[in-house]
Each structure stands twice: as structure tokens, then as C-alpha cells.
PyMOL Python script that loads the backbone (N, CA, C, O; Angstrom):
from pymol import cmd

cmd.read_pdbstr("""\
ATOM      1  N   UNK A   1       0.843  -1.189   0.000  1.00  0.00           N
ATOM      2  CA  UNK A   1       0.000   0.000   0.000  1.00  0.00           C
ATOM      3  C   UNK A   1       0.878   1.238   0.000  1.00  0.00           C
ATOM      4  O   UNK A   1       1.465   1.660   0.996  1.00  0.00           O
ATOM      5  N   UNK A   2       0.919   1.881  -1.437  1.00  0.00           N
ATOM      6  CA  UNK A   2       1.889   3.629  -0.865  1.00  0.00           C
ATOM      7  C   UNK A   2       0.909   4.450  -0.290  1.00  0.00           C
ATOM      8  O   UNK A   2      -0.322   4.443  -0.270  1.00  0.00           O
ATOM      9  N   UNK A   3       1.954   5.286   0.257  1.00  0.00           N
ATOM     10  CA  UNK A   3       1.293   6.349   0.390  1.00  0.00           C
ATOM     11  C   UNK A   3       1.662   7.794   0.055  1.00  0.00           C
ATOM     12  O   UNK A   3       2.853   8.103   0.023  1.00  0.00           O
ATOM     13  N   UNK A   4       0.743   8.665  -0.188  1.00  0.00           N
ATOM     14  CA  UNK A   4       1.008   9.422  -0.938  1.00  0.00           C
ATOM     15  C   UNK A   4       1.092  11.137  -0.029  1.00  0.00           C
ATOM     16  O   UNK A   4       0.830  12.299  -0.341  1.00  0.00           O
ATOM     17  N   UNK A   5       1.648  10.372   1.292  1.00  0.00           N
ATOM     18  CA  UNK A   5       0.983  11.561   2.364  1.00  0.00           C
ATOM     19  C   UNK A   5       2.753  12.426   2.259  1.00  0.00           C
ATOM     20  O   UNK A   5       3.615  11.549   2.328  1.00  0.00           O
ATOM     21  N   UNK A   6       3.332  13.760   2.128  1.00  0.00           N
ATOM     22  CA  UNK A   6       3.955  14.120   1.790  1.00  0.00           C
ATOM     23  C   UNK A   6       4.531  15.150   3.395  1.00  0.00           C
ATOM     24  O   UNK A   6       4.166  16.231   3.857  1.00  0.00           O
ATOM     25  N   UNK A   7       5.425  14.262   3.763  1.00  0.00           N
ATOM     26  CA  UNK A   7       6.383  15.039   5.178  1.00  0.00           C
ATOM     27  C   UNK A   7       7.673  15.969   4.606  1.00  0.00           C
ATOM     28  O   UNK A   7       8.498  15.681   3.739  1.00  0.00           O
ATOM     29  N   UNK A   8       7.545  17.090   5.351  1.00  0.00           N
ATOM     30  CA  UNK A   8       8.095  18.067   5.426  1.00  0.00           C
ATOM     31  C   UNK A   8       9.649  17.761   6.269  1.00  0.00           C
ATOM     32  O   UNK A   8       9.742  16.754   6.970  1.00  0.00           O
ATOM     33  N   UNK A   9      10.603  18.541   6.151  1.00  0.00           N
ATOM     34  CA  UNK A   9      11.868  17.944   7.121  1.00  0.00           C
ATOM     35  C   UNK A   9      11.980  18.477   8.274  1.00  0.00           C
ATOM     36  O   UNK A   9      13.005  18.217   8.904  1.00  0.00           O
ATOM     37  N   UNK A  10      10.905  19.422   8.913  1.00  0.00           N
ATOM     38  CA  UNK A  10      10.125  19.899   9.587  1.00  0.00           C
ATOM     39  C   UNK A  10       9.475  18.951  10.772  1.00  0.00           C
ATOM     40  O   UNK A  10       9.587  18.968  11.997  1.00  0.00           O
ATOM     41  N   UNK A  11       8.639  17.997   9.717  1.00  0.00           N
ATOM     42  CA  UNK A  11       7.776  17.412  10.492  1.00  0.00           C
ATOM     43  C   UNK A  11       8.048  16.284  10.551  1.00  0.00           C
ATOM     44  O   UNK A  11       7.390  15.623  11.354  1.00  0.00           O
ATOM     45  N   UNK A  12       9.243  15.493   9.647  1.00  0.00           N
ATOM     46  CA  UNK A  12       9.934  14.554  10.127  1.00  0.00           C
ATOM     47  C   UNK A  12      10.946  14.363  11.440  1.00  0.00           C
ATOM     48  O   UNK A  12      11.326  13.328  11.988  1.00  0.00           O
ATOM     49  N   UNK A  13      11.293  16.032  11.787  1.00  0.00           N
ATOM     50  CA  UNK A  13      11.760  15.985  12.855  1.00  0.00           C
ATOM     51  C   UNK A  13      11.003  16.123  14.209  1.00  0.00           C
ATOM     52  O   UNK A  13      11.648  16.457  15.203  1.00  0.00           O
ATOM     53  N   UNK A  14       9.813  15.910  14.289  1.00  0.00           N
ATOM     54  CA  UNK A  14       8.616  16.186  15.111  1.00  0.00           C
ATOM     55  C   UNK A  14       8.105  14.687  15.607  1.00  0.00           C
ATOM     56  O   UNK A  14       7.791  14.227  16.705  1.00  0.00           O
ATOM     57  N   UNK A  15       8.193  14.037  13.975  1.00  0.00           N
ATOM     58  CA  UNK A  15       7.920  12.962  14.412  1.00  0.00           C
ATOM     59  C   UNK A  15       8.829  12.304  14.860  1.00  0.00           C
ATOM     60  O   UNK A  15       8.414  11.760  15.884  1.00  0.00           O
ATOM     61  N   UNK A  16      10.125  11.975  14.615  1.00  0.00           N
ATOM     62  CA  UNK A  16      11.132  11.288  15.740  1.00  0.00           C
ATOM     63  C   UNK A  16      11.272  11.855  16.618  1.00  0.00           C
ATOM     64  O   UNK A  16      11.875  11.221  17.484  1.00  0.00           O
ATOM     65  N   UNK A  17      10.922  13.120  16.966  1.00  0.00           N
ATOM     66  CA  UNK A  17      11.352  13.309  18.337  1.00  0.00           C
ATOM     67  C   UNK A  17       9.547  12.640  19.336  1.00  0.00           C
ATOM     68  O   UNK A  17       9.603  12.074  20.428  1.00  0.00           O
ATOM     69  N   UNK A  18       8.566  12.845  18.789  1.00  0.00           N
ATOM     70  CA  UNK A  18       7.718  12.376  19.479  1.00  0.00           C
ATOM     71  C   UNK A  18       7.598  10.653  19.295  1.00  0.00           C
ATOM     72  O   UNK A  18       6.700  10.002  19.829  1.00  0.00           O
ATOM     73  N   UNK A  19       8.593  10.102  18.505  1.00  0.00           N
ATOM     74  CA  UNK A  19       8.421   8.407  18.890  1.00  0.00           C
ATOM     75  C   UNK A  19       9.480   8.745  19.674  1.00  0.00           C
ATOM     76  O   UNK A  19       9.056   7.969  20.530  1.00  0.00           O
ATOM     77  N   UNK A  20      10.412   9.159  20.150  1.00  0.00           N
ATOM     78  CA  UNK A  20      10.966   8.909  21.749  1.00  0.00           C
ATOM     79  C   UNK A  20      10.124   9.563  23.049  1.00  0.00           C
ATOM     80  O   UNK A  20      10.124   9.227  24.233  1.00  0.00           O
ATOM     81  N   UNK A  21       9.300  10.796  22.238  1.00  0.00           N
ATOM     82  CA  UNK A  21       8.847  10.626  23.826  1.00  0.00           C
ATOM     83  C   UNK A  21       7.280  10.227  23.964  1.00  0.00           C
ATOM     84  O   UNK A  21       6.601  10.635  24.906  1.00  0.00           O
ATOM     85  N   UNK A  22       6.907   9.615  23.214  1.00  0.00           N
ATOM     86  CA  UNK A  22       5.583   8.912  23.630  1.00  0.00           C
ATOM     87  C   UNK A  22       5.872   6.920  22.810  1.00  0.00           C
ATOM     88  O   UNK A  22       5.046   6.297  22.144  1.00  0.00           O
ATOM     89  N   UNK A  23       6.882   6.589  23.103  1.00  0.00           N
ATOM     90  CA  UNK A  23       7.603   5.479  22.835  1.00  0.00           C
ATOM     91  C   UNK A  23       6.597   3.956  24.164  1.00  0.00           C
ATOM     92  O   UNK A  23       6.000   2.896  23.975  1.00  0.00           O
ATOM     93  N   UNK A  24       6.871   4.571  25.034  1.00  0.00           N
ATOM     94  CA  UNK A  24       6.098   3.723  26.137  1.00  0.00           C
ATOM     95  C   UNK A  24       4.209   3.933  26.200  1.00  0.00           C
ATOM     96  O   UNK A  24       3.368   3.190  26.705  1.00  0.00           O
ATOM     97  N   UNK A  25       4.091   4.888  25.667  1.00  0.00           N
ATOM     98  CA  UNK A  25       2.253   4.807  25.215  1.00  0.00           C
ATOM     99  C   UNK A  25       1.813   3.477  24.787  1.00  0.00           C
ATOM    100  O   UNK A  25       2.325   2.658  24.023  1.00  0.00           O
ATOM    101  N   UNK A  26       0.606   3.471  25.554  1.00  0.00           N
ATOM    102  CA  UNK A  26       0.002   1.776  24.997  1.00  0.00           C
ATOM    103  C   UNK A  26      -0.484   2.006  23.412  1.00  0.00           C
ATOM    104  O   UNK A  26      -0.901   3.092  23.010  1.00  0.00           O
ATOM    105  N   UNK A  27      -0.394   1.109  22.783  1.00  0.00           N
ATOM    106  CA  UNK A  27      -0.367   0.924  21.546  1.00  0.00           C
ATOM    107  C   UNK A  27      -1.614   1.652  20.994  1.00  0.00           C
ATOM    108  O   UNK A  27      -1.484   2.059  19.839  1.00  0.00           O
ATOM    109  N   UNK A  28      -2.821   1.898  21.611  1.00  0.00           N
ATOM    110  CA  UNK A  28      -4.413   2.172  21.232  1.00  0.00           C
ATOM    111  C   UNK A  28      -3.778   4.033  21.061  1.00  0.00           C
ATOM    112  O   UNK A  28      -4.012   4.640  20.016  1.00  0.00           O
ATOM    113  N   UNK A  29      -3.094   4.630  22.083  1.00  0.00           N
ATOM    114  CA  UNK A  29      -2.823   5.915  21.907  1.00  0.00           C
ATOM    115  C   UNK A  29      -1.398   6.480  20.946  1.00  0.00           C
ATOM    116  O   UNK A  29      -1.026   7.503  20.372  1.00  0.00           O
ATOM    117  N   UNK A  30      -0.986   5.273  21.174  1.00  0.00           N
ATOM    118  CA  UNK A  30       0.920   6.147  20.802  1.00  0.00           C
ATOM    119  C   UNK A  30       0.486   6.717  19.051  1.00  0.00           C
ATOM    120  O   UNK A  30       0.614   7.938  18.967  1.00  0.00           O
ATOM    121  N   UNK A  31       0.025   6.057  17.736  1.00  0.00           N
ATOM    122  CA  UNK A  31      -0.138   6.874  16.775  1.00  0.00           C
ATOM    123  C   UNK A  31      -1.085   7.989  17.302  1.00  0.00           C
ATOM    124  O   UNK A  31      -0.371   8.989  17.384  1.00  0.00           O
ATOM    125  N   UNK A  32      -1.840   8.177  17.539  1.00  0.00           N
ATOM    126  CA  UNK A  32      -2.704   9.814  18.097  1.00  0.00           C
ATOM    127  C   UNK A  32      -1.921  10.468  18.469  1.00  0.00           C
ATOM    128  O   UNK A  32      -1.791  11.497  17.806  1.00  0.00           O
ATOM    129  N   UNK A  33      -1.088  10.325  19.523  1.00  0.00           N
ATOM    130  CA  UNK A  33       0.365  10.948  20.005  1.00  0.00           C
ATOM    131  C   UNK A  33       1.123  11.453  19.353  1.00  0.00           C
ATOM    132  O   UNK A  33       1.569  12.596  19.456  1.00  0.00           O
ATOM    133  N   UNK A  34       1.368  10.628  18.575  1.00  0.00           N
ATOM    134  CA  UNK A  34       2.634  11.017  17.626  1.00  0.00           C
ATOM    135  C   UNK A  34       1.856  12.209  16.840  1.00  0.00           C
ATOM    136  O   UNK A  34       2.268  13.368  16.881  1.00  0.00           O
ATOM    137  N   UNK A  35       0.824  11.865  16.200  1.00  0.00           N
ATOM    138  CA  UNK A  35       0.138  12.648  14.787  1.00  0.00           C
ATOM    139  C   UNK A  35      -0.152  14.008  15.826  1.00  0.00           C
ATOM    140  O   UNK A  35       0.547  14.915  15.375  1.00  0.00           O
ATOM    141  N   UNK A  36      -0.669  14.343  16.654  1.00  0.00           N
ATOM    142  CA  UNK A  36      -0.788  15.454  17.745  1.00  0.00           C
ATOM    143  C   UNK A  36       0.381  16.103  17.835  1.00  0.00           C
ATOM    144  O   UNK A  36       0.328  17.301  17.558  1.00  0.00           O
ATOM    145  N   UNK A  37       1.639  15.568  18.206  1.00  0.00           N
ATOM    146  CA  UNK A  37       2.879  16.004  18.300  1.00  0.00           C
ATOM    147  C   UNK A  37       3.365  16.669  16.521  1.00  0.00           C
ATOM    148  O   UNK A  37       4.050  17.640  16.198  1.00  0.00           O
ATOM    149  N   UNK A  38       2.876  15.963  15.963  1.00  0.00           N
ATOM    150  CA  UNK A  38       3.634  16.226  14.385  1.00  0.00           C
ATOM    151  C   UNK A  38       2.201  17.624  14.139  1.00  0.00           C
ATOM    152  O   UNK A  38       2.416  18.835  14.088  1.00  0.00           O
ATOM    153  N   UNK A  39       1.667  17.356  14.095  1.00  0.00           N
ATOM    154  CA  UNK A  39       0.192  18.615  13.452  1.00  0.00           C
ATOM    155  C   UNK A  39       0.515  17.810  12.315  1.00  0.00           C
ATOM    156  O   UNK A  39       1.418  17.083  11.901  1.00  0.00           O
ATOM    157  N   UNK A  40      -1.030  18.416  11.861  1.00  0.00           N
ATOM    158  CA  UNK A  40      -1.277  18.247  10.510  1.00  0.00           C
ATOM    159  C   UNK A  40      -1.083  17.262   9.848  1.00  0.00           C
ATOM    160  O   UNK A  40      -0.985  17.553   8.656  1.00  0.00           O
ATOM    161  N   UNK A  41      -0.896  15.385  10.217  1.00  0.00           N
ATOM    162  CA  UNK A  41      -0.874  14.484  10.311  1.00  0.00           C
ATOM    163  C   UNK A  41      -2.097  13.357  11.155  1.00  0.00           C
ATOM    164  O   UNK A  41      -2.257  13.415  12.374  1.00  0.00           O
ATOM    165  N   UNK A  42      -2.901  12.344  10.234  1.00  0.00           N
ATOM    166  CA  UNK A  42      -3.511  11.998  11.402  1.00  0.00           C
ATOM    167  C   UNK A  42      -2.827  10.204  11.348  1.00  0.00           C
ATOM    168  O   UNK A  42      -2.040   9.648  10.582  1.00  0.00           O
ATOM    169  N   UNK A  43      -3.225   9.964  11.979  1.00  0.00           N
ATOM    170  CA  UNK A  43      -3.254   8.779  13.101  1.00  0.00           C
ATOM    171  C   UNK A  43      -2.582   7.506  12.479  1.00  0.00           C
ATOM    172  O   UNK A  43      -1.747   6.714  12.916  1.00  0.00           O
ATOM    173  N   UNK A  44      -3.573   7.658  10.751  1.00  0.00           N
ATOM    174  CA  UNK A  44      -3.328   6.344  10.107  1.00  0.00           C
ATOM    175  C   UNK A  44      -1.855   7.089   9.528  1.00  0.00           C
ATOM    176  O   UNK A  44      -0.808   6.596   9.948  1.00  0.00           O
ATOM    177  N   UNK A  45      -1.783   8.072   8.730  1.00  0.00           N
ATOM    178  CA  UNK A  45      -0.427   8.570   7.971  1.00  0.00           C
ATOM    179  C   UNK A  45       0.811   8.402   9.083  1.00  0.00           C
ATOM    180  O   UNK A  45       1.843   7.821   8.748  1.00  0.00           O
ATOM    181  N   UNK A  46       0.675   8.843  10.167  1.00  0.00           N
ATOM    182  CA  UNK A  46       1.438   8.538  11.060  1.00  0.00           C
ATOM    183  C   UNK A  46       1.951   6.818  11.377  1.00  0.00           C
ATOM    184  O   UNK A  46       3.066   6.514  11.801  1.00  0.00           O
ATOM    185  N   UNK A  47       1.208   6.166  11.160  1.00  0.00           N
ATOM    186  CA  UNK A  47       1.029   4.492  11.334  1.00  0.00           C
ATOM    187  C   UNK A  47       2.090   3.904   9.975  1.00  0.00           C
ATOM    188  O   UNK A  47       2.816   2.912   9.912  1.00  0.00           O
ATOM    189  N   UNK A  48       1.776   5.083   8.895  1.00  0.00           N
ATOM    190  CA  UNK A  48       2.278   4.094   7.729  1.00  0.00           C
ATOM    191  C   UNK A  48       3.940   4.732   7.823  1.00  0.00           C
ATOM    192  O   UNK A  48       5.053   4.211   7.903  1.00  0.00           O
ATOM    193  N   UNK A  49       3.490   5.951   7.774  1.00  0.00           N
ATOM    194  CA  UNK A  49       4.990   6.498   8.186  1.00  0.00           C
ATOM    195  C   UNK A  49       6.043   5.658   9.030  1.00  0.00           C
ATOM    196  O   UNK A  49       7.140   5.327   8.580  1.00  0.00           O
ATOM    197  N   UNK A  50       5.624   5.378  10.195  1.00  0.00           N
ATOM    198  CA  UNK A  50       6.752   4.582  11.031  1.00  0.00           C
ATOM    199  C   UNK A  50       6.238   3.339  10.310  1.00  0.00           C
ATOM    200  O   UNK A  50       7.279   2.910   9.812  1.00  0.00           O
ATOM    201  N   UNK A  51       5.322   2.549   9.973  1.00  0.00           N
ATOM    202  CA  UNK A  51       5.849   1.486   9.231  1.00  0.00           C
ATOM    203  C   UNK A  51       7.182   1.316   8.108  1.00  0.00           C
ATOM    204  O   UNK A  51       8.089   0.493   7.981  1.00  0.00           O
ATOM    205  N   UNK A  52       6.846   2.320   7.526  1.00  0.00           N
ATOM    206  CA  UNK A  52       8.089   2.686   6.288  1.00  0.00           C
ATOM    207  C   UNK A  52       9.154   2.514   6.625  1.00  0.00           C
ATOM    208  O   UNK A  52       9.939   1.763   6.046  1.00  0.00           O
ATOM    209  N   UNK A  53       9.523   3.494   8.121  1.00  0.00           N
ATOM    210  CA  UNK A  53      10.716   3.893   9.144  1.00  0.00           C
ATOM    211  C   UNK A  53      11.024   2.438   9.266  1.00  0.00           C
ATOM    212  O   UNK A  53      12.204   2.191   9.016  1.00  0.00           O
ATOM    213  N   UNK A  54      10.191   1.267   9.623  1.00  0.00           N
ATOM    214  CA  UNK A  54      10.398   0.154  10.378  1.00  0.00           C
ATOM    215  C   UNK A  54      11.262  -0.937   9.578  1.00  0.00           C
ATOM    216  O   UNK A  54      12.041  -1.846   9.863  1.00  0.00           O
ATOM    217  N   UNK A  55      10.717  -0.373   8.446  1.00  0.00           N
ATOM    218  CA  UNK A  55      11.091  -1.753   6.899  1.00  0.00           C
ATOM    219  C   UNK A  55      12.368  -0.881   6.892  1.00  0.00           C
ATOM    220  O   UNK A  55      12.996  -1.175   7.910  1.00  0.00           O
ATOM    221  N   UNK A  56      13.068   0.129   6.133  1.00  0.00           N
ATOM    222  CA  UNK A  56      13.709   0.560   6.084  1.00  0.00           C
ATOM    223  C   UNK A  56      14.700   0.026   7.176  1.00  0.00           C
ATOM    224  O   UNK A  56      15.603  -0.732   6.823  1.00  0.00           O
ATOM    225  N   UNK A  57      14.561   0.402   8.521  1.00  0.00           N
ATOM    226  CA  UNK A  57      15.551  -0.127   9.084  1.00  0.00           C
ATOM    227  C   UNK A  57      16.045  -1.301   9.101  1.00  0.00           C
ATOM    228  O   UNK A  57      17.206  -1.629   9.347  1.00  0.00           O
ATOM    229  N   UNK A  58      14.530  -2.396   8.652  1.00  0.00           N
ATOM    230  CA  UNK A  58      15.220  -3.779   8.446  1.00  0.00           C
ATOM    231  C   UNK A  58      15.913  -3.858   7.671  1.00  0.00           C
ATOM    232  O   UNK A  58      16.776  -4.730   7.775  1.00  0.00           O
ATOM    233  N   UNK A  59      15.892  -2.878   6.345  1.00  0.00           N
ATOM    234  CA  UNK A  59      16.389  -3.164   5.415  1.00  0.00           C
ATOM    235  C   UNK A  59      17.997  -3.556   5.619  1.00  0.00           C
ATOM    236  O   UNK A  59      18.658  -4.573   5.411  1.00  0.00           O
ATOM    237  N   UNK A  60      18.276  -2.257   6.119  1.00  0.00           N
ATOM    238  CA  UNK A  60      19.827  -2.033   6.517  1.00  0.00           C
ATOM    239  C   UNK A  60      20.230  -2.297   7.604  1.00  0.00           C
ATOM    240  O   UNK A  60      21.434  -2.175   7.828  1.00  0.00           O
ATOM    241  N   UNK A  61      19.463  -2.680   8.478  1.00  0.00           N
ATOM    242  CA  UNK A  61      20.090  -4.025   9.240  1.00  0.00           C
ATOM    243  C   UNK A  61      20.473  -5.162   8.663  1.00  0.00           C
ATOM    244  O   UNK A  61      21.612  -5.541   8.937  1.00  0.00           O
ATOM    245  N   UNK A  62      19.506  -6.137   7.569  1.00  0.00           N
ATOM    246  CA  UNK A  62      20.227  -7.155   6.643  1.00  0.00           C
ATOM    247  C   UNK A  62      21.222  -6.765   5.578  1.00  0.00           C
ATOM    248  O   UNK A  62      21.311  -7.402   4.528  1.00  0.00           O
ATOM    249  N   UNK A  63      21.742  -6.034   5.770  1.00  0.00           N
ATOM    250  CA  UNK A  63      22.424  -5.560   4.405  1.00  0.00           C
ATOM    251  C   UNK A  63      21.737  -5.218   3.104  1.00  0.00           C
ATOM    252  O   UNK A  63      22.441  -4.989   2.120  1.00  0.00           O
ATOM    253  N   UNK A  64      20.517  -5.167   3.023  1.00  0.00           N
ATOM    254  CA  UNK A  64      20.021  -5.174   1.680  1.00  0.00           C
ATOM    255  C   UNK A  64      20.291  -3.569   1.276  1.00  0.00           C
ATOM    256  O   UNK A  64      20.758  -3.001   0.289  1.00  0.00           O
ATOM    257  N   UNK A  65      19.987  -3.332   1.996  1.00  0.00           N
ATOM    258  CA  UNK A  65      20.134  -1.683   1.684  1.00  0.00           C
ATOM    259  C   UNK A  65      21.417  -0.595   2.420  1.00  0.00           C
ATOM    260  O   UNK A  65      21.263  -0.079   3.527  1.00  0.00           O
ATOM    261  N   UNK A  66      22.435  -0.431   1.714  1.00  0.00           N
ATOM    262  CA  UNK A  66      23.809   0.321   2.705  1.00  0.00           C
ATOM    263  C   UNK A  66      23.331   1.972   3.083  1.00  0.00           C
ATOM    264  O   UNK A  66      22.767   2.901   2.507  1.00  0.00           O
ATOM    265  N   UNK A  67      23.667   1.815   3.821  1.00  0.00           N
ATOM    266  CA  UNK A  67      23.665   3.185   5.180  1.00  0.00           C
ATOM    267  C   UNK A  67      24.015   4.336   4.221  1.00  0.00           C
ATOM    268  O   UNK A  67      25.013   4.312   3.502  1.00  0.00           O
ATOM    269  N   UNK A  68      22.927   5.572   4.266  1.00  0.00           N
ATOM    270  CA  UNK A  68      23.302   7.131   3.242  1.00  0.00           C
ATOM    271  C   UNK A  68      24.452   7.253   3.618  1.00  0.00           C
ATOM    272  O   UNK A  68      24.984   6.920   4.677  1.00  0.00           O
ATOM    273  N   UNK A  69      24.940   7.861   2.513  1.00  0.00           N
ATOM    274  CA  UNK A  69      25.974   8.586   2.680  1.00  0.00           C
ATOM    275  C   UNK A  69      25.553   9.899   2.503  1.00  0.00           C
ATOM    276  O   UNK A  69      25.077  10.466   1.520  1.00  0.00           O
ATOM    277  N   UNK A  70      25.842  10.325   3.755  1.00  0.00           N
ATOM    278  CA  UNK A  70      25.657  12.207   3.887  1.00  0.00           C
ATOM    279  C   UNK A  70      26.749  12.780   3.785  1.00  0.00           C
ATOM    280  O   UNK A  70      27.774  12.344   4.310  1.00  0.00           O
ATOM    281  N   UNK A  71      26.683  13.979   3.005  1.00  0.00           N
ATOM    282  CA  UNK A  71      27.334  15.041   2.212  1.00  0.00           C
ATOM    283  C   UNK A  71      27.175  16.271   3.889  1.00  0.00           C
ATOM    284  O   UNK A  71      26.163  16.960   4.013  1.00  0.00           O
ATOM    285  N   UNK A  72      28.121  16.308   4.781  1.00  0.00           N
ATOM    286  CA  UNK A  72      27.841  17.861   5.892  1.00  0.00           C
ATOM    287  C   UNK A  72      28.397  18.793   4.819  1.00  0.00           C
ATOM    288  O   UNK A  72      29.272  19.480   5.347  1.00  0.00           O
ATOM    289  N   UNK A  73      28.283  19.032   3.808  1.00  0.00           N
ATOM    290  CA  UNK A  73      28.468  20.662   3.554  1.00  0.00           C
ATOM    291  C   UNK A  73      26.593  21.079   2.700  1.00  0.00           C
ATOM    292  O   UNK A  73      26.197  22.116   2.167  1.00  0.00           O
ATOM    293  N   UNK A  74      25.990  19.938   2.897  1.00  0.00           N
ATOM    294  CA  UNK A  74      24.692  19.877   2.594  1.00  0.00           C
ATOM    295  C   UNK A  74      23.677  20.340   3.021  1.00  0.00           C
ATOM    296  O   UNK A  74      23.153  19.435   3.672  1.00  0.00           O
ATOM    297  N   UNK A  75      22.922  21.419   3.062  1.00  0.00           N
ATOM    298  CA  UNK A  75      21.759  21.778   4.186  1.00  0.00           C
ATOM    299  C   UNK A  75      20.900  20.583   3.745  1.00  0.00           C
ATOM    300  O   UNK A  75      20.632  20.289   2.580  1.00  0.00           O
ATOM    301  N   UNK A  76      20.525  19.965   4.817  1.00  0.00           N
ATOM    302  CA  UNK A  76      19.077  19.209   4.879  1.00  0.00           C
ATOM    303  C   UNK A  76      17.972  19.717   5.384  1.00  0.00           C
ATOM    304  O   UNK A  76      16.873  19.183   5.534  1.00  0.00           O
ATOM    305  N   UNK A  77      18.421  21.055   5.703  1.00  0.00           N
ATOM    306  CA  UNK A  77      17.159  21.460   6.471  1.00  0.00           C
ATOM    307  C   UNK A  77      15.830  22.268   5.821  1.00  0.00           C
ATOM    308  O   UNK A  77      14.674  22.526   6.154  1.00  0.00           O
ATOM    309  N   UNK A  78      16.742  22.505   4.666  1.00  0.00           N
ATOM    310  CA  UNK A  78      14.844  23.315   3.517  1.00  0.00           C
ATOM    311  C   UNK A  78      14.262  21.918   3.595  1.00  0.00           C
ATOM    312  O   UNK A  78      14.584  20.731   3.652  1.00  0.00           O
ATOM    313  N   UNK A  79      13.025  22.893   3.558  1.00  0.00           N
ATOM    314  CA  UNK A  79      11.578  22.850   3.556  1.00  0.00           C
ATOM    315  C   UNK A  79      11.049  22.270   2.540  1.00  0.00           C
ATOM    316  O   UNK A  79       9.879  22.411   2.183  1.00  0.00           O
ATOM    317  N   UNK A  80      12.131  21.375   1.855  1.00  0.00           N
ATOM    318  CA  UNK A  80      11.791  20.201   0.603  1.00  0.00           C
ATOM    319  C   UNK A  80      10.689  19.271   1.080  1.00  0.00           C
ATOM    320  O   UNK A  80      10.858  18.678   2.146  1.00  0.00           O
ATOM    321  N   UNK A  81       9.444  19.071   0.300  1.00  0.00           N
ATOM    322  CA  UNK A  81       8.421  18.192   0.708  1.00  0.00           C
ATOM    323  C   UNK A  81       8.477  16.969  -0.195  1.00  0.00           C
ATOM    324  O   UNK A  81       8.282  17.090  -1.404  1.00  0.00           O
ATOM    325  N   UNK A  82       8.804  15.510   0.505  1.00  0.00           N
ATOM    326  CA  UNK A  82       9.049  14.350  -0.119  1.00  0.00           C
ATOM    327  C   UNK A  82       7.712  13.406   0.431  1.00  0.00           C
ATOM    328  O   UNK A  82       6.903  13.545   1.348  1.00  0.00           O
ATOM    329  N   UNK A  83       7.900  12.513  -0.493  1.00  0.00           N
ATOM    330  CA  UNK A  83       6.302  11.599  -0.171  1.00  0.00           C
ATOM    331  C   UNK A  83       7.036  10.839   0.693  1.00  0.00           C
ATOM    332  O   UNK A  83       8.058  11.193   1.280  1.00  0.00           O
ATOM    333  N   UNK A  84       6.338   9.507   0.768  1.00  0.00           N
ATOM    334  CA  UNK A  84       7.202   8.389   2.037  1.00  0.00           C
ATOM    335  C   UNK A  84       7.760   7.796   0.764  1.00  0.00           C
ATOM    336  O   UNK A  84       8.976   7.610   0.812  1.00  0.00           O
ATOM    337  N   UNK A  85       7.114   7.427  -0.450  1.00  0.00           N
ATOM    338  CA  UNK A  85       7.944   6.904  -1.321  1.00  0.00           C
ATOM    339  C   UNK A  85       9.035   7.499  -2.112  1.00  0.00           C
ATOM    340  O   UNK A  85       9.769   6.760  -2.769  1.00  0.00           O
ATOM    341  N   UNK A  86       9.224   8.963  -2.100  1.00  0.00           N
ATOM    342  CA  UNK A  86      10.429   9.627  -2.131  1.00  0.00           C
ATOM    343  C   UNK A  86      11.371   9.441  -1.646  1.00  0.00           C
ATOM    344  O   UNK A  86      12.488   9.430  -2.163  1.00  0.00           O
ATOM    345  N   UNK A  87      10.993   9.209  -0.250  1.00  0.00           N
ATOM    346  CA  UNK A  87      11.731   9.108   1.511  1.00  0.00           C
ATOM    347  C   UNK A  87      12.600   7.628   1.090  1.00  0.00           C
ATOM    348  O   UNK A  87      13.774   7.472   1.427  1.00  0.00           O
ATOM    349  N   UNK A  88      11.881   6.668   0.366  1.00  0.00           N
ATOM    350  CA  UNK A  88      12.327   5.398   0.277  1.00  0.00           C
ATOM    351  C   UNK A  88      13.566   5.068  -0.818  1.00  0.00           C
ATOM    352  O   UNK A  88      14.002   3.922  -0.931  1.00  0.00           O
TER     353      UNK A  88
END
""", "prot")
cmd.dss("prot")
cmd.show_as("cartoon", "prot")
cmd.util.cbc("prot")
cmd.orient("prot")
């Protein structure tokens, strides 16, 4: 299933910082949490989002996929809007 819900680098940083701090939320609240913490996100986009996050990391935990290579003379920080399948 894609999705076509389009995070900001903004609000990608909203959302990792709110999966550490609503990380221990019982499962029925922690996406509401998160999507509350991010704005302008709801519940399910938030759900597929860290699903994405989740595969991804498997990825490159098995080797299938090698670790970015980041460029620091790079701003990452505009306000470039990527889908999750951009993200991927």
C-alpha cells in the first residue's frame, strides 16, 4: 500500500522526536500521540509512516540496503516536501 501523504523535514523531525517521547504509550494511543505532536498528520499517515521507518531499518540491518551517505556541507534542512515513497 503507498502512500502518498507528503512530510516536510520539519515534520519529520517532530515525528522522531515524538516516537521517543511517547515510545512507552500503549499501543491504542501512541499513533494519536505522535500525529498530535507532528500537526497536521492523522493517526493512520502517522502508522504508515513509522511502518516505512520500520522496513527501512530492516532493510539495513540485513544488508540489503547500505547506510546514506551524507554530504555535511549539505543543508538538509529546507523545507523540501518528499512523499514516504520519495523518503524510500
Amino acid at each position: 500500500m503507498a502512500s502518498n501523504s507528503t512530510w516536510t523535514y520539519q515534520q519529520n523531525k517532530l515525528f522522531e522526536n515524538a516516537l521517543a517521547t511517547y515510545c512507552e504509550d500503549p499501543p491504542e494511543l501512541f499513533f494519536q500521540n505522535v500525529a498530535k505532536a507532528v500537526g497536521d498528520k492523522t493517526a493512520e499517515e502517522v502508522k504508515r509512516h513509522y511502518e516505512i521507518l520500520v522496513e527501512d531499518i530492516q532493510k539495513i540491518e540485513s544488508g540489503q540496503i547500505p547506510l546514506p551517505n551524507y554530504n555535511d556541507d549539505v543543508d538538509i534542512k529546507d523545507e523540501k516536501q518528499v512523499t514516504d515513497e520519495e523518503q524510500r
